[in-house]
C-alpha positions, -999 to 999 in steps of 0.1 A, spaced: -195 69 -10 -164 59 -34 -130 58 -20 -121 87 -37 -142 111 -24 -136 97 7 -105 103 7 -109 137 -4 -129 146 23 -99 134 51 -78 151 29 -96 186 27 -108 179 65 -75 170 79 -57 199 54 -84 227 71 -79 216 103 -42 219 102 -42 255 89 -72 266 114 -51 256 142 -19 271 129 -6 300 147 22 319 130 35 350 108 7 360 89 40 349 56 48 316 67 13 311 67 7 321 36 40 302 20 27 273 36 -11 278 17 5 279 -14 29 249 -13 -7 232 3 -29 245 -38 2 236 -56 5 201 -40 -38 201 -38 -38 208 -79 -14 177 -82 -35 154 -58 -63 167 -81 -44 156 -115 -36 125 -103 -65 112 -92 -91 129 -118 -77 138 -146 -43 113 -152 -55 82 -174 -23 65 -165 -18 44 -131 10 65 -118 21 51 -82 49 74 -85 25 109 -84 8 91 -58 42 89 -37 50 122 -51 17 136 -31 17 119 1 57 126 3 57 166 1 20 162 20 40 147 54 71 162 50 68 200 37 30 204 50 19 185 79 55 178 98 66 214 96 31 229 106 33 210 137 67 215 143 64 256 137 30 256 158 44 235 186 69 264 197 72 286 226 86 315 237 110 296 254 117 271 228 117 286 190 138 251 177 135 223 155 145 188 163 179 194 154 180 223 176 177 247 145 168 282 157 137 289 140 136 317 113 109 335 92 131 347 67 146 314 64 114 298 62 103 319 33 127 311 16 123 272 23 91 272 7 98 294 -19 123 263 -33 98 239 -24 74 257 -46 94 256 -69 107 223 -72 71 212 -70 61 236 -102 87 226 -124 85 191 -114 50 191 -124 49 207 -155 79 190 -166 60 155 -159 32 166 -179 53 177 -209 73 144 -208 41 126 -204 29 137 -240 64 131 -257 63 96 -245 26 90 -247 32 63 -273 58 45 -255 40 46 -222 9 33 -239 24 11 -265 13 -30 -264 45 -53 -263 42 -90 -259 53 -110 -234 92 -118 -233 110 -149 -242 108 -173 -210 131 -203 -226 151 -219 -195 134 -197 -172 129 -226 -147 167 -227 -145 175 -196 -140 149 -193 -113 167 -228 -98 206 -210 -107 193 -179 -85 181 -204 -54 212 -216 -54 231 -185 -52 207 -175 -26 214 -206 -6 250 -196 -12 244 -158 5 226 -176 35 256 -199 44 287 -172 37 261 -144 52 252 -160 85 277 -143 107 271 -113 94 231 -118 101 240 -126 137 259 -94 139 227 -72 127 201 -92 150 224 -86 179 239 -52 174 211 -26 192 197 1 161 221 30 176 255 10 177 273 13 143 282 -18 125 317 -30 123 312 -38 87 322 -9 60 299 4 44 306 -8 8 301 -42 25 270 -32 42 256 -20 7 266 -51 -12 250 -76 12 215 -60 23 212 -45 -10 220 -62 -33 227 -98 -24 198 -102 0 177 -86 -24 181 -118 -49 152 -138 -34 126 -110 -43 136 -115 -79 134 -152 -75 98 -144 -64 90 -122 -88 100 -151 -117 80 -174 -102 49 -153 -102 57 -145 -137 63 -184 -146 33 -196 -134 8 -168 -145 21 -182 -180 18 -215 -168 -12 -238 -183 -5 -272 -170 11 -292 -141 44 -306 -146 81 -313 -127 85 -278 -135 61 -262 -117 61 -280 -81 101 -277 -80 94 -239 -85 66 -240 -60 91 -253 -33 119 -229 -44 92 -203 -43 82 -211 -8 121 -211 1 126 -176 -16 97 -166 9 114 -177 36 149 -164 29 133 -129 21 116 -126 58 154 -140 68 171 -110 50 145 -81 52 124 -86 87 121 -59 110 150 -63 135 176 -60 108 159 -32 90 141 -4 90 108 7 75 124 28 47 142 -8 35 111 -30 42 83 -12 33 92 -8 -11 95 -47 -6 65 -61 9 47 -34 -9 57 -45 -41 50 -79 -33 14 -65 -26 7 -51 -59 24 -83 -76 1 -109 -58 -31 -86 -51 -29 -61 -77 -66 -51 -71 -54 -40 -38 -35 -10 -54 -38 -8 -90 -53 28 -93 -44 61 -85 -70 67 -59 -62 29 -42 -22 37 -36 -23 74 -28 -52 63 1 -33 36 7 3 52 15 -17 85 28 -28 68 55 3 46 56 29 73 62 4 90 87 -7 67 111 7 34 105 44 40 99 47 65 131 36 33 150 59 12 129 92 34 138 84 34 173 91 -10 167 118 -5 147 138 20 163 135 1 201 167 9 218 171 -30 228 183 -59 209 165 -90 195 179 -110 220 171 -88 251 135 -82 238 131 -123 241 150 -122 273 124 -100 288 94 -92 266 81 -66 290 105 -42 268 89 -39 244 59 -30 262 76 -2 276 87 12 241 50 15 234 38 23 266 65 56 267 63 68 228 38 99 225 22 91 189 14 130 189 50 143 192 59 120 165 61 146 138 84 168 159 112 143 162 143 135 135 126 119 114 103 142 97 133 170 99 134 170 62 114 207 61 144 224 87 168 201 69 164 224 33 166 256 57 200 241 71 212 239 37 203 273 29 222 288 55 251 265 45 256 277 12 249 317 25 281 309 45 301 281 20 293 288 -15 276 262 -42 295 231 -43 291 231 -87 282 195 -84 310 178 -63 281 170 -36 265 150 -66 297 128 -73 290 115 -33 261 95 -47 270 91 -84 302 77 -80 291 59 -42 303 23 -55 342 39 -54 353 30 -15 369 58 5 397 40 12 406 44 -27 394 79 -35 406 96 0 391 127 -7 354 114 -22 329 140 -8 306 135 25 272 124 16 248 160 17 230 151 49 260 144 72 278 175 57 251 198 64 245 176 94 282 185 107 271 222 98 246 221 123 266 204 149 293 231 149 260 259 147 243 247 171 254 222 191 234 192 178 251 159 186 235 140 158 251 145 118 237 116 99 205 137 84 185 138 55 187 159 28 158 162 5 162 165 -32 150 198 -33 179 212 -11 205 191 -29 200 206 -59 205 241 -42 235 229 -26 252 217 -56 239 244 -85 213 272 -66 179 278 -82 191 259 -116 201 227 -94 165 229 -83 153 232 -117 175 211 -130 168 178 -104 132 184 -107 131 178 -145 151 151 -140 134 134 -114 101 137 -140 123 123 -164 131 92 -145 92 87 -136 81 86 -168 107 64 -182 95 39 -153 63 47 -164 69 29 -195 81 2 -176 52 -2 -154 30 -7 -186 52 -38 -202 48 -74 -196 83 -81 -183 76 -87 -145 111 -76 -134 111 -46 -147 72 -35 -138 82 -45 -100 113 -23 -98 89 5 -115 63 3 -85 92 -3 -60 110 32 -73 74 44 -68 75 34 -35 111 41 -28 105 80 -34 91 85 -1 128 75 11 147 90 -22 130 125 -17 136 123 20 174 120 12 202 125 15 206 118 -24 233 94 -17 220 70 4 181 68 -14 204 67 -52 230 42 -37 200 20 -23 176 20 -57 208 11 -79 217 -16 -52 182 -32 -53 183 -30 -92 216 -49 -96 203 -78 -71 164 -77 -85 168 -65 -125 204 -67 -136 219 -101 -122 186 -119 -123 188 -109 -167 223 -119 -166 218 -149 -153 193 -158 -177 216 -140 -209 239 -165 -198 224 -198 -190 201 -190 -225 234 -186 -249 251 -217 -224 232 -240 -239 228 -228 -275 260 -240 -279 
């Protein structure tokens, strides 16, 4: 049997399951069906009909699979008549739910079409051969990189110590501009120095000075990355676009079709990563941990993998019905929410008044509604559009986030190595991006971009027209 008809079967299997075993109004269930054929005819695109490798679909699927279908359906199912709640202590609400999907629905409808329509008008781009980019004084810039990675590591080091001690819970004393500019974007450098060494040795026919310098500065760029990005300073949504990407760029077999990544982060994001977050979100620092290893242990040993789905992490589903009763009581915000993520490189400290981030505004919301002590929440993409513009700002970030996919798309299919990595890392990235809050997942990707596309090309603009002098 081929991979992808097994994975239709788990799909279909698992999908029938979930639906015989859910007991609710007779409308939710329904609403829920029809958000399950609409995200179903997409799985179906995607894997028998698209021509294209489109990791971003992929993501697209499993994303709104997890989040709006299987989380949700648990979390409604799993209530009492004692206990009609959500994680964040949400009272539960038909009407409300309705209404929920109905936005998902259509966010997903437009989304799609809109991705098929931009498909065609770029068809020749996305399909178009280009040959490989000029790689004069690559070598150096690869070496110019290292050394402003070695640079990071020394003036970094405190801070480092400060992440591996602090336990996940406690804030950091650092601002968060700071924070930003360090882990993602200066920490991010090695990854690029990875990538141009993969792409200077593929090209690479013989054996010279050259190429065992850049096989140690490789090896060092391994070895800072697992320094910056390891699992006690960060969490999965950070680590996994990385080591992901570095998948597809060194075992491309391992994910290079539809079928291969959407199995592949299916059965990621539904069994592996809700193991995963029970490591990375241990209560106990580093240094306790290898003080007494026993702790960790006792993580494991008292985390119910079943009750996973019902916990803050998967509250993206209530989190759009929050924001619906937000804006019944608060009005649209016409955009400013927006300028929280657009403008996120602007510190607060110089634009006093610059707007919450979506999540912890709705998140204060349901604090003050009911009681939750917890405000730092997602926001999906489909409920910031509401927030800022009603059913257009749905519309209107749907067809943009198409947009954006297939303008990566055409970026997945050239030669440049840089720019096909941040493609499949954006593809990855998603699952975090549609989670939201829009300002932390845009604020993230345009951080990784500036350490991993932009300075790595201005390094190389520079050193190029340096020495054609």
């Amino acid at each position: 049997m081929s991979l992808r008809n097994i994975f239709i079967v788990v799909y279909l299997l698992l999908s029938s399951i979930l639906f015989a075993l859910f007991n609710c109004d007779v409308y939710v269930w329904l609403s829920f069906f029809i958000s399950f054929l609409i995200i179903t005819l997409i799985t179906y695109y995607n894997l028998f009909i698209e021509i294209e490798y489109s990791p971003f679909i992929s993501a697209y699927v499993v994303f709104n699979y997890l989040f709006f279908l299987l989380a949700p359906i648990i979390q409604i199912g799993s209530f009492t008549e004692t206990n009609y709640r959500f994680a964040t202590m949400m009272i539960y609400d038909i009407s409300l739910t309705l209404k929920t999907n109905g936005l998902i629905i259509l966010f997903n409808l437009i989304f799609f079409f809109s991705y098929l329509y931009l498909k065609k008008k770029y068809k020749n781009r996305i399909n178009k051969n280009v040959g490989p980019r000029n790689e004069k004084n690559l070598p150096l810039t690869i070496l110019t990189l290292f050394v402003i990675s070695i640079a990071v590591l020394y003036f970094s080091m405190d801070f480092m110590m400060d992440e591996i001690s602090r336990p996940n819970w406690l804030k950091s004393t650092y601002s968060v501009f700071e924070l930003l500019v360090q882990k993602k974007v200066l920490f991010m450098i090695p990854l690029a120095i990875i990538i141009l060494c993969y792409q200077f040795y593929k090209n690479q026919k013989k054996i010279n000075n050259n190429t065992i310098i850049l096989f140690f500065i490789l090896i060092g760029s391994f070895l800072l990355l697992l320094w910056f990005k390891n699992p006690l300073t960060e969490k999965r949504n950070a680590l996994g676009p990385i080591y992901i990407a570095l998948i597809f760029l060194f075992y491309p077999k391992m994910l290079n079709t539809n079928v291969k990544i959407m199995s592949f982060l299916f059965f990621a994001m539904i069994l592996l990563f809700p193991l995963f977050q029970i490591f990375t979100h241990i209560e106990y620092s580093f240094e306790a941990i290898v003080d007494k290893p026993s702790l960790l242990t006792k993580e494991f040993a008292k985390a119910k993998f079943a009750t996973t789905f019902n916990t803050l992490n998967y509250d993206a589903f209530s989190n759009i019905s929050a924001t619906i009763e937000y804006v019944s009581k608060n009005g649209f915000s016409f955009g400013y929410q927006l300028l929280s993520g657009l403008l996120f490189f602007v510190p607060r400290a110089i634009w006093t008044s610059k707007p919450l981030s979506t999540g912890e505004l709705v998140g204060d919301f349901i604090a003050d509604q009911y009681n939750f002590n917890f405000t730092n929440l997602s926001n999906p993409l489909v409920s910031e559009g509401y927030i800022n513009f009603g059913i257009f700002g749905v519309i209107l970030l749907s067809f943009v986030l198409a947009l954006v996919m297939v303008r990566l798309l055409i970026w997945l299919n050239r030669p440049d190595q840089l720019k096909k990595i941040i493609a499949f890392y954006f593809a990855i990235h998603l699952l975090f991006l549609l989670r939201g809050d829009f300002t932390n997942g845009y604020a993230y990707f345009i951080g990784t971009v500036l350490g991993v596309l932009v300075l790595p090309k201005l390094v190389h603009k520079t050193i190029n027209f340096a020495l054609k002098k």
